[in-house]
C-alpha positions in Angstrom: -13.0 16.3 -9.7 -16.5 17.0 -8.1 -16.5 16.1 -4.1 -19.0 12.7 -5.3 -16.5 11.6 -7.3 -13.8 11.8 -4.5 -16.1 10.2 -2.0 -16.6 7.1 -4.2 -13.1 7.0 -4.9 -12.1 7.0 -1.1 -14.8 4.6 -0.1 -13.7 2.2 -2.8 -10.4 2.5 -1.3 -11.2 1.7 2.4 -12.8 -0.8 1.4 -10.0 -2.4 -0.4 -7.6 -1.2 2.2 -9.9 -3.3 4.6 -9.7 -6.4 2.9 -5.6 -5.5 2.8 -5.5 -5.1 6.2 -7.4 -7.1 8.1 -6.2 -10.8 7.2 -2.2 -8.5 7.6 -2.8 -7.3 11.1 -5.5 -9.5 12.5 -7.3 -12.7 10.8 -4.7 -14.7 9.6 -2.1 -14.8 13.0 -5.8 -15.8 14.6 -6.4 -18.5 12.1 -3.2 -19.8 12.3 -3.5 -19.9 16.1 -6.1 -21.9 15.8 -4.9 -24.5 13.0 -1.4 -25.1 14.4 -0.4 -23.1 17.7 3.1 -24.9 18.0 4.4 -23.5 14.4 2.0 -20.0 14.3 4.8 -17.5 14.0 7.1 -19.4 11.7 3.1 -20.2 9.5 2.9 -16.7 9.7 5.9 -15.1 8.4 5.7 -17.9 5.4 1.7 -17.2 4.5 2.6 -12.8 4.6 5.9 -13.6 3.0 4.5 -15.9 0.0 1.5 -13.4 0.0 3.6 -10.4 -0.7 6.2 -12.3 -3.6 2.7 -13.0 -4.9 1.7 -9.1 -5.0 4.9 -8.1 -5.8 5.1 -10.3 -9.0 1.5 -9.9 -10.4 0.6 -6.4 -9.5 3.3 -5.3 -12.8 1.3 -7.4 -14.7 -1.6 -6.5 -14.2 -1.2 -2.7 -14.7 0.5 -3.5 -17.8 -2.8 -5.1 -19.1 -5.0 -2.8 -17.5 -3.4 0.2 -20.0 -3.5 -2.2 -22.6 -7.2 -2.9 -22.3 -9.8 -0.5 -24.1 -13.0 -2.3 -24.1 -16.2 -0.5 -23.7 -16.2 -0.7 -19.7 -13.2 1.4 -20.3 -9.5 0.3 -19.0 -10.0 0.1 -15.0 -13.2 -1.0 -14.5 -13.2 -5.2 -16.4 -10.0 -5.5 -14.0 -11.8 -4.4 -10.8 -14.7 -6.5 -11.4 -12.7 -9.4 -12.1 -10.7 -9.2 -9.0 -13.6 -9.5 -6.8 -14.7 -13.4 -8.0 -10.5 -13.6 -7.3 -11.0 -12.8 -3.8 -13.7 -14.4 -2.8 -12.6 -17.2 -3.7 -8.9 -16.8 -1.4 -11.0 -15.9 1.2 -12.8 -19.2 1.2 -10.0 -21.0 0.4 -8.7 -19.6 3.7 -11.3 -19.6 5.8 -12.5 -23.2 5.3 -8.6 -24.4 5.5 -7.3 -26.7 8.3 -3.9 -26.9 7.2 -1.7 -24.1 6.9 -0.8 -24.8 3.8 -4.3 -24.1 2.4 -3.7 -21.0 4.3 -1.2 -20.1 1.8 -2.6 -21.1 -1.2 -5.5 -19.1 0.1 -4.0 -16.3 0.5 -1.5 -16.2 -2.1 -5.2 -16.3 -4.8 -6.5 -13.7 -2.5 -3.4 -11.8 -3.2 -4.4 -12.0 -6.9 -7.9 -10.5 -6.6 -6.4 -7.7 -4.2 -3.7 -7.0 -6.9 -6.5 -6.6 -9.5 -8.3 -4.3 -7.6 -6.2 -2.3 -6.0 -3.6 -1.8 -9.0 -6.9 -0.4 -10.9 -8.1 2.1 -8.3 -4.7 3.2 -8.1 -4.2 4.1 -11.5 -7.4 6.3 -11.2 -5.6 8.9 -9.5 -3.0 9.6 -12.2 -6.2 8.8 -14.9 -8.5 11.4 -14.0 -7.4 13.7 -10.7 -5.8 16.4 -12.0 -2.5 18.1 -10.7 -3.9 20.8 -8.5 -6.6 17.9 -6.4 -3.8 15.4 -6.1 -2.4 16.6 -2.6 -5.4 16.7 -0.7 -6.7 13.2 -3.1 -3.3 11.8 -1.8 -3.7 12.4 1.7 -7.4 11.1 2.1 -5.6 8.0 0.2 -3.2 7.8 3.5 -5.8 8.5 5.5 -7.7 5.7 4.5 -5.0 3.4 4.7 -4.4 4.0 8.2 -8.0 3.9 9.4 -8.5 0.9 7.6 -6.1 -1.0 10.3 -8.0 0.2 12.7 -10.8 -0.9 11.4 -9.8 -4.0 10.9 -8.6 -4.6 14.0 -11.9 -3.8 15.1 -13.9 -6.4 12.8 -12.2 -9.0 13.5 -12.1 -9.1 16.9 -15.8 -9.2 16.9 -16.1 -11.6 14.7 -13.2 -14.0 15.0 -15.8 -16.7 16.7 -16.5 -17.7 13.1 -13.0 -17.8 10.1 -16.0 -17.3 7.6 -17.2 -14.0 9.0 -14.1 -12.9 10.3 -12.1 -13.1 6.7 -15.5 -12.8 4.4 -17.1 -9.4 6.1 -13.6 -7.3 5.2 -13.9 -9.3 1.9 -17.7 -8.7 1.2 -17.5 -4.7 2.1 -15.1 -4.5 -0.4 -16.7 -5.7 -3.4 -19.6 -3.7 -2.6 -18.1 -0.7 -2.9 -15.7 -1.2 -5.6 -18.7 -2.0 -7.0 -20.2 1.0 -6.4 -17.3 2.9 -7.7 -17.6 0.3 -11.1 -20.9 1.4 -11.6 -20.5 5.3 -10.7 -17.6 6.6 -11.5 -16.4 7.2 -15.0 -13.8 5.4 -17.0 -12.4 7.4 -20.2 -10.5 5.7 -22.5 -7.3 7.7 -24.0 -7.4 9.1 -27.1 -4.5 6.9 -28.6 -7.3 3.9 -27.4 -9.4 5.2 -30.0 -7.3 5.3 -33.3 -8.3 3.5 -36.0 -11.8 2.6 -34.6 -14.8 3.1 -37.2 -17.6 5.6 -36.8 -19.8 3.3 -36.8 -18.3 0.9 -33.6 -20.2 3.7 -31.4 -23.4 1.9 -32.5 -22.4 -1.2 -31.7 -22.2 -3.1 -28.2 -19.3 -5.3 -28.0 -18.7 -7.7 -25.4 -16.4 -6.4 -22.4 -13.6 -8.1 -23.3 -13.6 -7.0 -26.9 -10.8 -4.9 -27.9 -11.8 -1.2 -29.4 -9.0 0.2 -31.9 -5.7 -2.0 -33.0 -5.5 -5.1 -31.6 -2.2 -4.8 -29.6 -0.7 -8.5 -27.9 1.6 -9.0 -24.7 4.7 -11.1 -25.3 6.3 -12.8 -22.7 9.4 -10.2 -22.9 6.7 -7.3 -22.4 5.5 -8.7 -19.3 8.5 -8.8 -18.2 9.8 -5.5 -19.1 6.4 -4.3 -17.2 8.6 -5.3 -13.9 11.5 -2.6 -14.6 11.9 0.7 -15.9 15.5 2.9 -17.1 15.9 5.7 -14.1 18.5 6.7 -17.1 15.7 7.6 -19.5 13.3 8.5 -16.6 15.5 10.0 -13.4 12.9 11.5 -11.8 10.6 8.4 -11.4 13.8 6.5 -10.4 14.2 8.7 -7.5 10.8 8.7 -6.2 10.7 5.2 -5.8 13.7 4.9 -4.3 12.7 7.6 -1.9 9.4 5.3 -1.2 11.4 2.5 -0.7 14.2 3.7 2.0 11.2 5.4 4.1 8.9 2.3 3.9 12.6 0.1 5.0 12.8 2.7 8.1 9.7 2.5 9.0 9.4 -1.4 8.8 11.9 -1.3 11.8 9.9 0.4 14.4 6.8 -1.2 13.1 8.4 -4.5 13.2 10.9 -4.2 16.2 9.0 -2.1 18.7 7.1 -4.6 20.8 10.5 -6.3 21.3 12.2 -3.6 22.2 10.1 -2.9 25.1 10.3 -6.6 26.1 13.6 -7.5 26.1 15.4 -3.8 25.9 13.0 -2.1 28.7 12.2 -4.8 30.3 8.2 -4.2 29.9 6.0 -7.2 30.5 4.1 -8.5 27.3 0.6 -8.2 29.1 1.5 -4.6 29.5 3.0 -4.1 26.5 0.2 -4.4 24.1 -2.0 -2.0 25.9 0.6 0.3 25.6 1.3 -0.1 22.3 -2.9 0.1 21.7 -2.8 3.8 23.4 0.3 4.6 21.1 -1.6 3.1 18.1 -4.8 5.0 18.5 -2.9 8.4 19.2 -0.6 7.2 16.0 -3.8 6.9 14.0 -4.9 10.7 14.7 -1.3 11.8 13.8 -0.9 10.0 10.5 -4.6 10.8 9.3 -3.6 14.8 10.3 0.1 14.8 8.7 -2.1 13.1 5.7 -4.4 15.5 5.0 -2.9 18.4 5.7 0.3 17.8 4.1 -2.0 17.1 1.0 -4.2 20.2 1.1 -1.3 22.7 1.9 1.0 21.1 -1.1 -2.0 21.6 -3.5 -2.3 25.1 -2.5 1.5 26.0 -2.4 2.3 24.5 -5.5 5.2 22.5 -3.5 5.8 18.6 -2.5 9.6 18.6 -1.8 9.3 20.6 1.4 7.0 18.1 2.7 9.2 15.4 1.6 12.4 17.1 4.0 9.7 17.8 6.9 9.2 13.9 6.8 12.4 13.1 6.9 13.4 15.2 9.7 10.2 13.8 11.6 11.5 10.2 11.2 14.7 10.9 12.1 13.8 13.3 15.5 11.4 10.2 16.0 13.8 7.4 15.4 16.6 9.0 18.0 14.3 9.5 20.7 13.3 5.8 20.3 16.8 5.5 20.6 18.1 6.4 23.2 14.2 6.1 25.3 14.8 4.7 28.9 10.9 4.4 28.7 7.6 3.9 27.3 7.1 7.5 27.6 10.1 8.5 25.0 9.5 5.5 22.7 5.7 7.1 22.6 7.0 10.4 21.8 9.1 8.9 19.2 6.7 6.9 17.7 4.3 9.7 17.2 7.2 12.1 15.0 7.8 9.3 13.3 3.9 8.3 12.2 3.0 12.0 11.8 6.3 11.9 9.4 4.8 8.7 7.6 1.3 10.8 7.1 3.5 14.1 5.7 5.1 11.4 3.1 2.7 9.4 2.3 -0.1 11.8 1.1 3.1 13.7 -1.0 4.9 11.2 -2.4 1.3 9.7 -4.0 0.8 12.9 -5.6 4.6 13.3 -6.5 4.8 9.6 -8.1 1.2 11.0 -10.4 3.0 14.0 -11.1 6.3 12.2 -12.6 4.7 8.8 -14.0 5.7 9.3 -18.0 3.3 8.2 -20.6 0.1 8.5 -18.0 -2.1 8.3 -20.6 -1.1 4.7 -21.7 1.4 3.2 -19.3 -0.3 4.8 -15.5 -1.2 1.5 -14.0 1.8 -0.2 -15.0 4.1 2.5 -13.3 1.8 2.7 -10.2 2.0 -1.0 -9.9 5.9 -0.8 -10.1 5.8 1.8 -7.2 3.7 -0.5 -5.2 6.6 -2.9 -5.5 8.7 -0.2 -3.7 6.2 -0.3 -0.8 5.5 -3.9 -0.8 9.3 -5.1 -1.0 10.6 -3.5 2.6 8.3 -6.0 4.4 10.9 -8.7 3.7 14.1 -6.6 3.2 14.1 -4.9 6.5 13.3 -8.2 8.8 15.7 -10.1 6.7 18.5 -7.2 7.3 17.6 -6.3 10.6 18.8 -9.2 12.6 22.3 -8.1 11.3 22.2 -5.1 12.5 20.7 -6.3 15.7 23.8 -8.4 16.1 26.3 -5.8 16.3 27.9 -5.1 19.3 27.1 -8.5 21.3 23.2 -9.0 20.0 19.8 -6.7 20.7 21.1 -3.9 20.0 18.2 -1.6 19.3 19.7 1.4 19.7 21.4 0.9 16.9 18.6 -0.5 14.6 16.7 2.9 15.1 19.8 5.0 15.1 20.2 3.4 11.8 16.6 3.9 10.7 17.0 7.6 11.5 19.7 7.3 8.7 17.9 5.9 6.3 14.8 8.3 6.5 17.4 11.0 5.8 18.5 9.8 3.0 14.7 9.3 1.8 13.9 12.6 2.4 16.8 14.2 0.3 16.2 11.8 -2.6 13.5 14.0 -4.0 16.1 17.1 -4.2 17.4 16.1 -7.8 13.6 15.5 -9.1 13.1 18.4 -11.6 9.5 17.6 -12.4 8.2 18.9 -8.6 8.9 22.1 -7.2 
């Protein structure tokens, strides 16, 4: 693909990423503040939590349809631009609420218009990149993930005077460049799209949601076949996402659990804790964007993801043992850093491995890249639901333990992609 056609594609992303991100890290615990201080961290975890069953459910969905669709805006493009409305709408729903339940119902719409959007850029990359650009594509896509947080962060911090500006900016920058993208970047249809359409529909201009070719329909046991898949008939994809899944579960405990542990484990102040944490964010950021891009650009031009996929998982686990046994902010920064330059290795690799592996691309790519979103999306209620367990052991806090555990899981990430015949 032509370095315009990448830029657009990126851009679109961040932007999408920054509508993601910024209610996640930023907006909505500051909303919430505001609406109901007494109840803001059990509103919190119910608005994300409710917000991510929402994603989890439609984003299947919606990639099913999206292969299904072959109108003449092509199959990506009708379910972009109808996100955006979708979103907009959340956001207001949000941003003018004063309860936090219309926070969540908000959000949860919001959700929708993301899931729209985002399953439909996604399915881009197996679409149209082809094998030897996917590396480097896949690590500006992790790239652009991580700045996007940053970003975020940024925005609405500035803006947080007004809930309109500080949830409808991220929101509006979005739209504008997906819509850019809409209008810009091309949307083939496959060939099996095309059977059975006349000669003579070229001369005609049907309405966008007119259906080119046979007429296919979406029972109720479709959609809900679009939620699972047989790692029997497809071992390959089976393993990939359960390798995405088990490092996104290890991660979710430092990301979640790290604050605390220099609270009540190191006995850090809170004050001083999140400037700490800022340094070892921003330093994060340049580590994750590096691992990222390089990781991608070297596996296109080796010919090779697995290797990446080990490095990774030795990273997280070097990172999560040092965390382990830190008496420190020093160590747990040390630690923290293997372990996000370990999340850049895998996550611009394992994008370009799940495009490599997806069966039937041509007709079922959204669907299966929606499926593996699940397997990103799911550990940010698994691991804080299972880590308190853990965390229990051996008379309660035990954080050494979480991590030592999270070093074992990012092991057992890495080596899934050994039996994947499909990547070298």
């Amino acid at each position: 693909m032509s370095r315009g056609f990448i830029v657009l594609y990126i851009l679109a992303l961040l932007g999408t990423y920054l509508a993601v991100m910024t209610p996640l890290l930023v907006s909505l615990a500051v909303h919430l503040e505001h609406i109901d201080p007494a109840r803001k961290e059990t509103n919190l975890g119910l608005v994300i939590g409710v917000g991510t069953f929402v994603n989890i459910a439609v984003g299947p969905i919606i990639g099913r349809l999206s292969d299904l669709t072959a109108c003449r805006w092509g199959r990506r493009r009708p379910w972009m631009v109808a996100g955006m409305p979708v979103l907009i709408v959340g956001i207001l729903v949000i941003a003018g609420a004063g309860s936090a339940g219309m926070v969540l119902a908000g959000y949860a719409i919001s959700q929708i218009g993301i899931s729209c959007i985002m399953t439909s850029l996604l399915a881009i990359l197996p679409d149209q990149v082809p094998e030897e650009q996917r590396g480097m594509v896949s690590g500006f896509v992790g790239f652009t993930a991580q700045i996007a947080g940053v970003l975020g962060f940024q925005a609405a911090n500035a803006l947080d005077a007004s809930p309109y500006l500080m949830f409808g900016v991220p929101a509006a920058l979005c739209c504008v460049l997906v819509l850019t993208a809409v209008f810009v970047l091309p949307d083939p249809l496959p060939d099996t799209a095309l059977d059975a359409v006349p000669d003579s529909a070229a001369d005609t201009v049907p309405p966008p949601v007119a259906v080119r070719g046979r007429r296919r329909s979406v029972d109720l046991p479709a959609i809900l076949r679009t939620f699972v898949f047989d790692p029997r008939r497809h071992p390959d994809l089976g393993w990939t996402w359960a390798g995405r899944f088990l490092m996104q579960f290890s991660l979710m405990f430092l990301s979640t659990y790290q604050l605390y542990f220099l609270t009540d484990h190191l006995d850090y102040e809170l004050e001083d804790v999140t400037g700490l944490l800022a340094i070892s964010g921003g330093v994060g950021l340049l580590m994750t964007a590096g691992g990222a891009v390089l990781s991608g650009l070297l596996s296109d031009r080796l010919g090779r993801r697995k290797v990446f996929v080990y490095a990774a998982g030795a990273l997280f686990m070097v990172g999560f043992l040092l965390v382990a046994s830190a008496p420190s902010f020093l160590q747990v920064f040390l630690g923290s850093q293997f372990i996000l330059l370990g999340a850049g290795v895998f996550g611009a690799v394992d994008l370009a491995i799940v495009t490599d592996v997806i069966p039937d691309r041509d007709t079922e790519a959204a669907r299966y890249m929606s499926i593996f979103g699940i397997a990103s999306a799911l550990p940010q209620s698994v691991a804080p639901a299972v880590a308190p367990a853990i965390l229990a052991m051996g008379g309660g806090q035990n954080y050494p333990l979480l991590f030592t555990v999270g070093a074992v899981i990012a092991v057992v990430a890495g080596l899934t992609v050994r039996p994947i015949r499909g990547v070298r």
